[in-house]
PQR file of N, CA, C, O and H, with PARSE charges and radii, in Angstrom:
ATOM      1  N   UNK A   1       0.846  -1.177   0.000 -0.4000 1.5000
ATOM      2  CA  UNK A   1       0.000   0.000   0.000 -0.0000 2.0000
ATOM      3  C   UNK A   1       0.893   1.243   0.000  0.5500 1.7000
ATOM      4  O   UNK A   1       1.933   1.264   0.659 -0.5500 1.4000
ATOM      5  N   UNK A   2       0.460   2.339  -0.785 -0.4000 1.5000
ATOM      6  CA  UNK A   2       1.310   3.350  -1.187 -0.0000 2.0000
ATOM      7  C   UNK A   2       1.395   4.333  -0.212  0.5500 1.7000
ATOM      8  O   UNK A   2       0.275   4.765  -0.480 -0.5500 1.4000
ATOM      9  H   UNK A   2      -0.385   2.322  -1.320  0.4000 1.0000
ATOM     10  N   UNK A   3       1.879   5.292   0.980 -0.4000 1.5000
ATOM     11  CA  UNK A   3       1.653   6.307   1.855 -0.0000 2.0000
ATOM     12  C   UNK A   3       1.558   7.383   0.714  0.5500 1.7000
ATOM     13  O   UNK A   3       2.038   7.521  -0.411 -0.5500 1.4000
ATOM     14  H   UNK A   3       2.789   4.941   1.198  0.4000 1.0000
ATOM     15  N   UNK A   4       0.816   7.991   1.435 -0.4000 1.5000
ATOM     16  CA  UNK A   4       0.708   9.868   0.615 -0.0000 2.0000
ATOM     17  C   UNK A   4       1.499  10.461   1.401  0.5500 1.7000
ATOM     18  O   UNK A   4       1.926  10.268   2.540 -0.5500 1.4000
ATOM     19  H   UNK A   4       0.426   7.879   2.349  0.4000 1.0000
ATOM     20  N   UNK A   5       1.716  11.779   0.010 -0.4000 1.5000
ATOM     21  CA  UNK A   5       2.751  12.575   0.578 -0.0000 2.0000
ATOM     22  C   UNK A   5       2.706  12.898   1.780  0.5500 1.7000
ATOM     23  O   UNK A   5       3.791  12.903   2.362 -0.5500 1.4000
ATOM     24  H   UNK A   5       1.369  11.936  -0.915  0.4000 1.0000
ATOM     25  N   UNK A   6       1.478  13.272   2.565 -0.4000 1.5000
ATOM     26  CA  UNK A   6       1.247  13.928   3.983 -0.0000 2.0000
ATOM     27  C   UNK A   6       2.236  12.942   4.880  0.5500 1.7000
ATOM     28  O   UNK A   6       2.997  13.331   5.765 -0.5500 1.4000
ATOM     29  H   UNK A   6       0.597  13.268   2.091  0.4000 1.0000
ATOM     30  N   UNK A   7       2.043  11.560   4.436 -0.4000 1.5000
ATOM     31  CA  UNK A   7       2.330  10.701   5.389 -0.0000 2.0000
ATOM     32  C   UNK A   7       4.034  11.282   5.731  0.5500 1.7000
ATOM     33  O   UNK A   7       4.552  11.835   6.701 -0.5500 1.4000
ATOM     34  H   UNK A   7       1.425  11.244   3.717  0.4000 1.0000
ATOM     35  N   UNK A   8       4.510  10.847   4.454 -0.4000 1.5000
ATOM     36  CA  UNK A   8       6.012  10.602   4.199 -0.0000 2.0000
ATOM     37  C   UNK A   8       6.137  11.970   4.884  0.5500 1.7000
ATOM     38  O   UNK A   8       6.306  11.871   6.099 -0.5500 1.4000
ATOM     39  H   UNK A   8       4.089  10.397   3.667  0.4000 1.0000
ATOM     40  N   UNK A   9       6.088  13.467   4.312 -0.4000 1.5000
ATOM     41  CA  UNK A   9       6.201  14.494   4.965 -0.0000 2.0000
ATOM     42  C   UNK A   9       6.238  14.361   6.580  0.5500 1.7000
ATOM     43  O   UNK A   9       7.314  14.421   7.174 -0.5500 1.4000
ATOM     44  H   UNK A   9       5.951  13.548   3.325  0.4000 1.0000
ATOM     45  N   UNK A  10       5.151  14.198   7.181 -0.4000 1.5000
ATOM     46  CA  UNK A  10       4.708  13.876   8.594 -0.0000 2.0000
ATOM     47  C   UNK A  10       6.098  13.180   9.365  0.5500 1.7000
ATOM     48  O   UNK A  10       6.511  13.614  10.440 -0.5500 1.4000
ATOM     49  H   UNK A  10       4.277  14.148   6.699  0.4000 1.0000
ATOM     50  N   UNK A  11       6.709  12.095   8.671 -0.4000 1.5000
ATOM     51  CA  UNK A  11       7.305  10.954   8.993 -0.0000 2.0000
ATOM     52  C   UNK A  11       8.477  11.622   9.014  0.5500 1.7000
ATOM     53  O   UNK A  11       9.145  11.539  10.045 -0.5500 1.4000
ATOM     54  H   UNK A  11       6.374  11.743   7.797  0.4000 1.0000
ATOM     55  N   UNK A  12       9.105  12.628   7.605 -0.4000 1.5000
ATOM     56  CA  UNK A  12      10.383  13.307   8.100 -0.0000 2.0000
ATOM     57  C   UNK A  12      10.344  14.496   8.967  0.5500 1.7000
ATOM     58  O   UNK A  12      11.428  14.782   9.476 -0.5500 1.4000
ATOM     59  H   UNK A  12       8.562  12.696   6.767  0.4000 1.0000
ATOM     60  N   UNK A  13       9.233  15.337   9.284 -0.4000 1.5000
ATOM     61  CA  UNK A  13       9.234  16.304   9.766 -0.0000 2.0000
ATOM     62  C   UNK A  13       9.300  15.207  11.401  0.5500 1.7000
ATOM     63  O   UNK A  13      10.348  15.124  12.041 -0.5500 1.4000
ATOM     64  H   UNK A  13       8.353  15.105   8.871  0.4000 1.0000
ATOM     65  N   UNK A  14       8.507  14.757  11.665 -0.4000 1.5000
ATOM     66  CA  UNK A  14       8.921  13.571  12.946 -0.0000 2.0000
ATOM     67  C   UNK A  14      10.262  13.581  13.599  0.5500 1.7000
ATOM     68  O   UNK A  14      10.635  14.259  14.557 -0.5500 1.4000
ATOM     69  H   UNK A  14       7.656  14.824  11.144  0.4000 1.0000
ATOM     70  N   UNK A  15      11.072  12.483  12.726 -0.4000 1.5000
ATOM     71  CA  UNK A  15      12.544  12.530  12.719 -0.0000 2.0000
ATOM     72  C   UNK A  15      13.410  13.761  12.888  0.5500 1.7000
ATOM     73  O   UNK A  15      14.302  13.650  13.729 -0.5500 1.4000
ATOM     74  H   UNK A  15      10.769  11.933  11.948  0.4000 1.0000
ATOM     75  N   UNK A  16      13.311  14.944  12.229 -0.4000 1.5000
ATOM     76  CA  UNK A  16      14.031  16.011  12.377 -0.0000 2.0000
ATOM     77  C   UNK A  16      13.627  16.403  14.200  0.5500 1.7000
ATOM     78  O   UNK A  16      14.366  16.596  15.165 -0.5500 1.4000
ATOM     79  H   UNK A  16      12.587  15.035  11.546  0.4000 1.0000
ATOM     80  N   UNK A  17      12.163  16.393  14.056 -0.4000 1.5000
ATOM     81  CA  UNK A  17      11.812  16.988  15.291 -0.0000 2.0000
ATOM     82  C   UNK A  17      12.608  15.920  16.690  0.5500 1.7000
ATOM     83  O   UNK A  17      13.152  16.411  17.679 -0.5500 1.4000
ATOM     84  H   UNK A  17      11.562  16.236  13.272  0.4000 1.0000
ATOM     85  N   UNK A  18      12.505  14.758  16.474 -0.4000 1.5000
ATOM     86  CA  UNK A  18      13.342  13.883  17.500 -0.0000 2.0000
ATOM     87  C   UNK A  18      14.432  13.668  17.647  0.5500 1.7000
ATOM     88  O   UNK A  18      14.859  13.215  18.709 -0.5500 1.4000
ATOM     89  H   UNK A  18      12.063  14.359  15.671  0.4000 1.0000
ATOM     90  N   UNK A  19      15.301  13.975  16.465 -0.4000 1.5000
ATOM     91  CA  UNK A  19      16.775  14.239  16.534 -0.0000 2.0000
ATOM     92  C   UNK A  19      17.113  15.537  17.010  0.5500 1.7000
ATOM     93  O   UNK A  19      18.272  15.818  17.315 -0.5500 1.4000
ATOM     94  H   UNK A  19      14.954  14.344  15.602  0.4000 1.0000
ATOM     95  N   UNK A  20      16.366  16.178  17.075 -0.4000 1.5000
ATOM     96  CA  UNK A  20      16.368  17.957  17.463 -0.0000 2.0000
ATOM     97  C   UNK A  20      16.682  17.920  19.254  0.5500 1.7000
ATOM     98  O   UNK A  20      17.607  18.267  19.989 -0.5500 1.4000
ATOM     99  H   UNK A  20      15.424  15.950  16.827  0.4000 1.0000
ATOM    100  N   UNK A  21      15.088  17.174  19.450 -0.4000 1.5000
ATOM    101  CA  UNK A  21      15.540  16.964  21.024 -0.0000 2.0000
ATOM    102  C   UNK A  21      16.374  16.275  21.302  0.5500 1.7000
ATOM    103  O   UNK A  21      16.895  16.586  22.374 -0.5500 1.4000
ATOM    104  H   UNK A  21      14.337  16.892  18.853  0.4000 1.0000
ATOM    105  N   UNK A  22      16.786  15.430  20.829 -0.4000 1.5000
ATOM    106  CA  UNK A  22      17.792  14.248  21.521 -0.0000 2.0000
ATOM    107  C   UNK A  22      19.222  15.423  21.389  0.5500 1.7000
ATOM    108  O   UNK A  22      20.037  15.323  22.306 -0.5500 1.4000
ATOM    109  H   UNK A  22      16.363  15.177  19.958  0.4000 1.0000
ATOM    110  N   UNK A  23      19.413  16.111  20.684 -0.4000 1.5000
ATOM    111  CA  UNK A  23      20.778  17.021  20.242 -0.0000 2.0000
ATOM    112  C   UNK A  23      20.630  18.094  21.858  0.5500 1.7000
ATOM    113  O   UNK A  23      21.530  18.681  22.459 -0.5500 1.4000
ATOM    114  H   UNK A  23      18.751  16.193  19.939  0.4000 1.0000
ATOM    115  N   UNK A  24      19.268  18.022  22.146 -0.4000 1.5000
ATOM    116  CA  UNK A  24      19.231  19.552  23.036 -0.0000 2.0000
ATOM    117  C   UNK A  24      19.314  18.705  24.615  0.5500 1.7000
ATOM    118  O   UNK A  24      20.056  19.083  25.521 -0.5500 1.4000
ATOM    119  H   UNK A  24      18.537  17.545  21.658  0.4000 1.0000
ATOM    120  N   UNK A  25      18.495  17.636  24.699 -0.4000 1.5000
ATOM    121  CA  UNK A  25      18.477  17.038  25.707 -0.0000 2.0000
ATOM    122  C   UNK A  25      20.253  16.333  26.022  0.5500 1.7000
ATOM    123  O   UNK A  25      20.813  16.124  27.098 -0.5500 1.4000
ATOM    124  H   UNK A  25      17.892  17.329  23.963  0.4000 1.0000
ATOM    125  N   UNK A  26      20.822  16.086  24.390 -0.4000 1.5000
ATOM    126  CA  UNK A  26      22.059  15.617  25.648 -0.0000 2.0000
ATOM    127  C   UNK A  26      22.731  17.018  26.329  0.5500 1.7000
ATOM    128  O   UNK A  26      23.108  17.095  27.498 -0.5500 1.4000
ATOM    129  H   UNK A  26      20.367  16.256  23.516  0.4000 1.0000
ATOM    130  N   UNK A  27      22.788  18.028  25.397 -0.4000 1.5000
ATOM    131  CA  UNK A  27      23.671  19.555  25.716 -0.0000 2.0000
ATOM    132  C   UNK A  27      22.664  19.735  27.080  0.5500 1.7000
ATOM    133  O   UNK A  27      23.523  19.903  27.945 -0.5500 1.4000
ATOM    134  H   UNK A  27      22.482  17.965  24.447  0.4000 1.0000
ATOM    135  N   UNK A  28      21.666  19.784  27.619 -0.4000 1.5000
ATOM    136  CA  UNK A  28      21.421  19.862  28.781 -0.0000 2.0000
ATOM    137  C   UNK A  28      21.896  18.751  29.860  0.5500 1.7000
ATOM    138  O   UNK A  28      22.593  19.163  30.787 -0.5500 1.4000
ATOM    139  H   UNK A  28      20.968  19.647  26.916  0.4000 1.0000
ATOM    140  N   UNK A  29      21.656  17.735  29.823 -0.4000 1.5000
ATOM    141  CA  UNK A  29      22.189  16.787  30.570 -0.0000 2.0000
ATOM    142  C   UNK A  29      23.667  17.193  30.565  0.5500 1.7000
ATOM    143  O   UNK A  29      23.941  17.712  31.647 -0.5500 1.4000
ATOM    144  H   UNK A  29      21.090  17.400  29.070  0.4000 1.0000
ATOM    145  N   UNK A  30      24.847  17.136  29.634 -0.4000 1.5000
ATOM    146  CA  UNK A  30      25.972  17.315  29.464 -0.0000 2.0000
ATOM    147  C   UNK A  30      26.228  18.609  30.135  0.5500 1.7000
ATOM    148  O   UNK A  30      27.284  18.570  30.768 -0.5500 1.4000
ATOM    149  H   UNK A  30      24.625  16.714  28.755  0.4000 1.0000
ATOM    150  N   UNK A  31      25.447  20.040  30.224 -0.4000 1.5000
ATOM    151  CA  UNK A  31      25.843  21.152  31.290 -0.0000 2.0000
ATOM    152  C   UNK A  31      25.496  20.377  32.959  0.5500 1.7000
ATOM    153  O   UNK A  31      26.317  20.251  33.868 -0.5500 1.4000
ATOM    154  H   UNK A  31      24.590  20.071  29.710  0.4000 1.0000
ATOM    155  N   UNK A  32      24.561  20.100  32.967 -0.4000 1.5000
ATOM    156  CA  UNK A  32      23.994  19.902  34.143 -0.0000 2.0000
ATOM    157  C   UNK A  32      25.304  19.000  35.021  0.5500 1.7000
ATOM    158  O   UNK A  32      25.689  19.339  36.140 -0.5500 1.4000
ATOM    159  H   UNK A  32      23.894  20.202  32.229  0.4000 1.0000
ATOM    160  N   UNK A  33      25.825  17.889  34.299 -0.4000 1.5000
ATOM    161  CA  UNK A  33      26.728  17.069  34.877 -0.0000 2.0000
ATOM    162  C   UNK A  33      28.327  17.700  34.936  0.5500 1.7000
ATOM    163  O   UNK A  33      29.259  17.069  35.437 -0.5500 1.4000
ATOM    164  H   UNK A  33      25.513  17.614  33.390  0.4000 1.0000
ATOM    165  N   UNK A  34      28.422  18.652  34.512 -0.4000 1.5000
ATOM    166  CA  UNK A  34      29.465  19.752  34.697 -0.0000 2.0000
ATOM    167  C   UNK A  34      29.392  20.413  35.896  0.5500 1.7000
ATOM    168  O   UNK A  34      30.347  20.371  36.671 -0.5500 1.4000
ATOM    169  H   UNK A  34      27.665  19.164  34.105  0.4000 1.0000
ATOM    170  N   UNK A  35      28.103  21.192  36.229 -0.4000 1.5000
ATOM    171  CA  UNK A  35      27.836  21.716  37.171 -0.0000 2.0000
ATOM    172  C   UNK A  35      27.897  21.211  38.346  0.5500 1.7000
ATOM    173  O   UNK A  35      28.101  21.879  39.360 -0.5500 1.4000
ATOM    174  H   UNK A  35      27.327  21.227  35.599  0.4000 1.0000
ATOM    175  N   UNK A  36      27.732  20.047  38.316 -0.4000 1.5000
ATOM    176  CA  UNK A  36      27.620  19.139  39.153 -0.0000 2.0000
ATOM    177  C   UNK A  36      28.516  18.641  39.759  0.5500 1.7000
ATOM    178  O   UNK A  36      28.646  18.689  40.982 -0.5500 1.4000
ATOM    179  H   UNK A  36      27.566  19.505  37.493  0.4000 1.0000
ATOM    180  N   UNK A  37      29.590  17.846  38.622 -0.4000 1.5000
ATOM    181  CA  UNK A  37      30.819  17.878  39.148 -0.0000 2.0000
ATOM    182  C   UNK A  37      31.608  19.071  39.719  0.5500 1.7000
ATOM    183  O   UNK A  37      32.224  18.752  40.736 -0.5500 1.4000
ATOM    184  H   UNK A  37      29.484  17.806  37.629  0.4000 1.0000
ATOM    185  N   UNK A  38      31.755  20.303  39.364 -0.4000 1.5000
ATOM    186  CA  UNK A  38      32.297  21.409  40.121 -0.0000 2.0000
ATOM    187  C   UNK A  38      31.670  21.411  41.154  0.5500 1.7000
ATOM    188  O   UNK A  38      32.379  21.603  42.142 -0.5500 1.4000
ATOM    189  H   UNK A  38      31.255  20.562  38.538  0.4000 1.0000
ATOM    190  N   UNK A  39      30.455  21.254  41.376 -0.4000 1.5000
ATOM    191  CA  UNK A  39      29.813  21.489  42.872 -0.0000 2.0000
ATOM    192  C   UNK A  39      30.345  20.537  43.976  0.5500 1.7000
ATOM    193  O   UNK A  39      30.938  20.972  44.963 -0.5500 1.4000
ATOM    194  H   UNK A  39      29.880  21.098  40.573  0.4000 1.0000
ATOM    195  N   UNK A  40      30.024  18.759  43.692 -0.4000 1.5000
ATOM    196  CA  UNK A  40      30.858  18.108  44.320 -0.0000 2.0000
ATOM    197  C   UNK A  40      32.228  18.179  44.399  0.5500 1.7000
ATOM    198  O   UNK A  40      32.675  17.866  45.502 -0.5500 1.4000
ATOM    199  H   UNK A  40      29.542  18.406  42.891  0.4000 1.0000
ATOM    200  N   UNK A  41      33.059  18.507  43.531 -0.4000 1.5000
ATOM    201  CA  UNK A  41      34.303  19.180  43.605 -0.0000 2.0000
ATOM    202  C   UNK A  41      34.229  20.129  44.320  0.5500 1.7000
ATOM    203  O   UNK A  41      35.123  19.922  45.141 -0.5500 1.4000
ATOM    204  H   UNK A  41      32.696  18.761  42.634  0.4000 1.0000
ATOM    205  N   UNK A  42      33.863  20.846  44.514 -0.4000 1.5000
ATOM    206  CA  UNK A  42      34.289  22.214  45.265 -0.0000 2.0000
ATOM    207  C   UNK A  42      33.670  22.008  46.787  0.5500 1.7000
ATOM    208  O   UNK A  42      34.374  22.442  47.698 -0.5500 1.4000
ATOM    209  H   UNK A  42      33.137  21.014  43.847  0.4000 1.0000
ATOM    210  N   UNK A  43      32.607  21.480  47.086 -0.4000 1.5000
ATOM    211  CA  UNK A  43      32.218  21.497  48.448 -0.0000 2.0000
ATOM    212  C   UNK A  43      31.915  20.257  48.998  0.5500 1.7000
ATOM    213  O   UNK A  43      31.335  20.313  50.082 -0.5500 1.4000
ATOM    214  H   UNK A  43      32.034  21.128  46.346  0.4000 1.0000
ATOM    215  N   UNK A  44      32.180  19.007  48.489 -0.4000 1.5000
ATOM    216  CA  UNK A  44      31.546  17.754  48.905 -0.0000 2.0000
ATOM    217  C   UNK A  44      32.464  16.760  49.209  0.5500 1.7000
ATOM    218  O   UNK A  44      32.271  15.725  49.847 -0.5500 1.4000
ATOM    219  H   UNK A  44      32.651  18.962  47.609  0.4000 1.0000
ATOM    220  N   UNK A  45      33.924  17.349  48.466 -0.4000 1.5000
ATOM    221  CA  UNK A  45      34.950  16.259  48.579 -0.0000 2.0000
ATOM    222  C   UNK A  45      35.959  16.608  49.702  0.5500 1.7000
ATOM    223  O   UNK A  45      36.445  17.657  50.124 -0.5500 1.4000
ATOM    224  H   UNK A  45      34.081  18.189  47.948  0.4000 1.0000
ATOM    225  N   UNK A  46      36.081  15.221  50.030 -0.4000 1.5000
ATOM    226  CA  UNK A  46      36.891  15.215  51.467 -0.0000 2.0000
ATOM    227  C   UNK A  46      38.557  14.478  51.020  0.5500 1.7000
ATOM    228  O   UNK A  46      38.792  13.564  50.230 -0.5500 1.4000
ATOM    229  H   UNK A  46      35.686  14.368  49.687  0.4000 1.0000
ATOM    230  N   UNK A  47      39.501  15.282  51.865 -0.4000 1.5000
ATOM    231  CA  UNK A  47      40.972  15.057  51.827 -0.0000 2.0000
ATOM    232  C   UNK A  47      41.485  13.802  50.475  0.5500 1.7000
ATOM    233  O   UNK A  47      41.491  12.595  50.714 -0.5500 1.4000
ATOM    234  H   UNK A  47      39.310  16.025  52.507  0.4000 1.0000
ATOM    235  N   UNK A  48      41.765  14.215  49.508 -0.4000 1.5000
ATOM    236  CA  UNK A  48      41.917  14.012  48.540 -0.0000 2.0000
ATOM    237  C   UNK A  48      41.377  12.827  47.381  0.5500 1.7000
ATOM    238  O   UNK A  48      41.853  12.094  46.514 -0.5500 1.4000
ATOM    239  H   UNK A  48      41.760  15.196  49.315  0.4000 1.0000
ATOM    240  N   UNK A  49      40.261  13.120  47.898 -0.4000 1.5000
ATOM    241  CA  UNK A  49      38.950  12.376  47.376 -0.0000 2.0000
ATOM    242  C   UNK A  49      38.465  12.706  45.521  0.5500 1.7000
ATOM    243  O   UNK A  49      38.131  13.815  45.101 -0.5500 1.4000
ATOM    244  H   UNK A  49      39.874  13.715  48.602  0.4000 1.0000
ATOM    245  N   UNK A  50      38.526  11.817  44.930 -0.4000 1.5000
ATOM    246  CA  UNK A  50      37.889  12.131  44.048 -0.0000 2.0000
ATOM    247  C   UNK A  50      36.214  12.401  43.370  0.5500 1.7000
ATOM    248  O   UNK A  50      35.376  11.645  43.862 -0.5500 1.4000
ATOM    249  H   UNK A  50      38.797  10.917  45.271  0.4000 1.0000
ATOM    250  N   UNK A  51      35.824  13.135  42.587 -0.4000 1.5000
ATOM    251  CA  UNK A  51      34.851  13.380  42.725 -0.0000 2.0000
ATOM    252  C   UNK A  51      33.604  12.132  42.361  0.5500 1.7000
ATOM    253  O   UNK A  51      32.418  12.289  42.651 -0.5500 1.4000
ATOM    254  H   UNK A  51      36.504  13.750  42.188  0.4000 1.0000
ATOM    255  N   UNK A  52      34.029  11.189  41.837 -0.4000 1.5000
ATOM    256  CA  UNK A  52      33.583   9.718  41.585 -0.0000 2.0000
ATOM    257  C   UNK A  52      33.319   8.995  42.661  0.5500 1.7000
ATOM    258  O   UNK A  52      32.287   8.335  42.780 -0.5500 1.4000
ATOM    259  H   UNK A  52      34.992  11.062  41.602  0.4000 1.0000
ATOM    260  N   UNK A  53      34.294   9.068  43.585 -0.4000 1.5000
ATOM    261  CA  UNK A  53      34.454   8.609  45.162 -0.0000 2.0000
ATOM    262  C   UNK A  53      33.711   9.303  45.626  0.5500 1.7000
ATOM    263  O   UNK A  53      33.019   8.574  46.338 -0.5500 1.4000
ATOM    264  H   UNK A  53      35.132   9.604  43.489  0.4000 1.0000
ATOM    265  N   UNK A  54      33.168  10.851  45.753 -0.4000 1.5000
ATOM    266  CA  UNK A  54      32.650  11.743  46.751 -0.0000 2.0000
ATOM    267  C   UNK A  54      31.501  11.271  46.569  0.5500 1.7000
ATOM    268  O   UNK A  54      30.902  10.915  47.584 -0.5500 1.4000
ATOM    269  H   UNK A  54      33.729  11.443  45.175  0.4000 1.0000
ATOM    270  N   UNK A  55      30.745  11.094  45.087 -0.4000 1.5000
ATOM    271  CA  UNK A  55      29.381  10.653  44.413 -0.0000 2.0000
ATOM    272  C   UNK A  55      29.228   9.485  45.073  0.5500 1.7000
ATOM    273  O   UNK A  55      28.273   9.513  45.850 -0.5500 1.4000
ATOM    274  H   UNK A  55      31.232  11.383  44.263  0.4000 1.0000
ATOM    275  N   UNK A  56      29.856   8.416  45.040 -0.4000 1.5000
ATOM    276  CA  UNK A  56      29.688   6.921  45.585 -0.0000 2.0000
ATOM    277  C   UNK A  56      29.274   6.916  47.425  0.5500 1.7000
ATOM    278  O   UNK A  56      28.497   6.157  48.005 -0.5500 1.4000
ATOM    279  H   UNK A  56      30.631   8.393  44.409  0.4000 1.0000
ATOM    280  N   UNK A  57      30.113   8.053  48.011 -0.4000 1.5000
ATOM    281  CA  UNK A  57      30.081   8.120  49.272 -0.0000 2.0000
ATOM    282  C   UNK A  57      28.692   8.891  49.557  0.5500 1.7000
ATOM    283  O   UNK A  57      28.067   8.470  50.530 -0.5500 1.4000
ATOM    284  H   UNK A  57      30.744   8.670  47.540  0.4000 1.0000
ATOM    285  N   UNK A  58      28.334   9.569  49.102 -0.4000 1.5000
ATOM    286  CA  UNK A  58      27.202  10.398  49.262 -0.0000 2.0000
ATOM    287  C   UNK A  58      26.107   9.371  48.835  0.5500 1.7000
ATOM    288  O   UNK A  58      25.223   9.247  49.683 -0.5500 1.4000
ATOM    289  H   UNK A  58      28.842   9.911  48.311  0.4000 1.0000
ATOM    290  N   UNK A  59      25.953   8.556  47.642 -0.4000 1.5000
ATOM    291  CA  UNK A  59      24.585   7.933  47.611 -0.0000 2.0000
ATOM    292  C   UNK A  59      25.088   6.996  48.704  0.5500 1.7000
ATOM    293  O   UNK A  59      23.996   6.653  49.158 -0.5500 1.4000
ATOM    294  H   UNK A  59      26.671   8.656  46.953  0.4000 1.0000
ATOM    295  N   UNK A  60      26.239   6.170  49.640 -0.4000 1.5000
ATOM    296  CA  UNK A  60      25.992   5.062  50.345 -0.0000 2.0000
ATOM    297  C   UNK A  60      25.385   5.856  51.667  0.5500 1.7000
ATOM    298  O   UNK A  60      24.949   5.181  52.599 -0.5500 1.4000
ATOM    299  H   UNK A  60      27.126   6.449  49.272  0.4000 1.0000
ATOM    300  N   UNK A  61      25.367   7.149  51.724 -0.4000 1.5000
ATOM    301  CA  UNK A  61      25.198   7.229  53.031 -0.0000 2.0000
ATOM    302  C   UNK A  61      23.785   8.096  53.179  0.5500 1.7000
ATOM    303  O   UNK A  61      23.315   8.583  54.208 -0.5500 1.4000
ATOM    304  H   UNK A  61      25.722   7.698  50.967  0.4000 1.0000
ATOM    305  N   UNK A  62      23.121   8.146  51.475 -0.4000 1.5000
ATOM    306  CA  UNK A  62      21.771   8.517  51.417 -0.0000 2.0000
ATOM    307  C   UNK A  62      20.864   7.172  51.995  0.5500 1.7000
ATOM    308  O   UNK A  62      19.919   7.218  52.783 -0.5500 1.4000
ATOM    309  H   UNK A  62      23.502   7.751  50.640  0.4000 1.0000
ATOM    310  N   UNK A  63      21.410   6.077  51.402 -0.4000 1.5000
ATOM    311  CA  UNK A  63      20.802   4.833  51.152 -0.0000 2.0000
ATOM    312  C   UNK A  63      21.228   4.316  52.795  0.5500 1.7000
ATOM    313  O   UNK A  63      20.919   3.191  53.188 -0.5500 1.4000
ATOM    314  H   UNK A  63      22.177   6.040  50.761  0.4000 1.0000
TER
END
């Protein structure tokens, strides 16, 4: 069965639109985990702790 143009149209305008977010959603995630790390870096880590270690220590002692 043949799609009409609307379809096919519909179908790439789709795709652009979901590759769009996925491009914006990682650049947000990707600032956010920057920020993040400087924050645990700067106020969370203890005597020469890394900030991987500071993260690990903080969820064992949420949990």
């Amino acid at each position: 069965m043949a799609k009409s143009k609307i379809i096919k149209a519909n179908e790439k305008i789709a795709e652009k639109v979901v590759g769009t977010f996925e491009k914006i959603e990682d650049s947000v995630v990707g600032g956010y985990t920057k920020i993040e790390d400087a924050f645990v870096d700067r106020y969370l880590t203890k005597d020469d702790e890394t900030i991987e270690e500071a993260k690990a220590r903080l969820q064992k002692e949420k949990a």
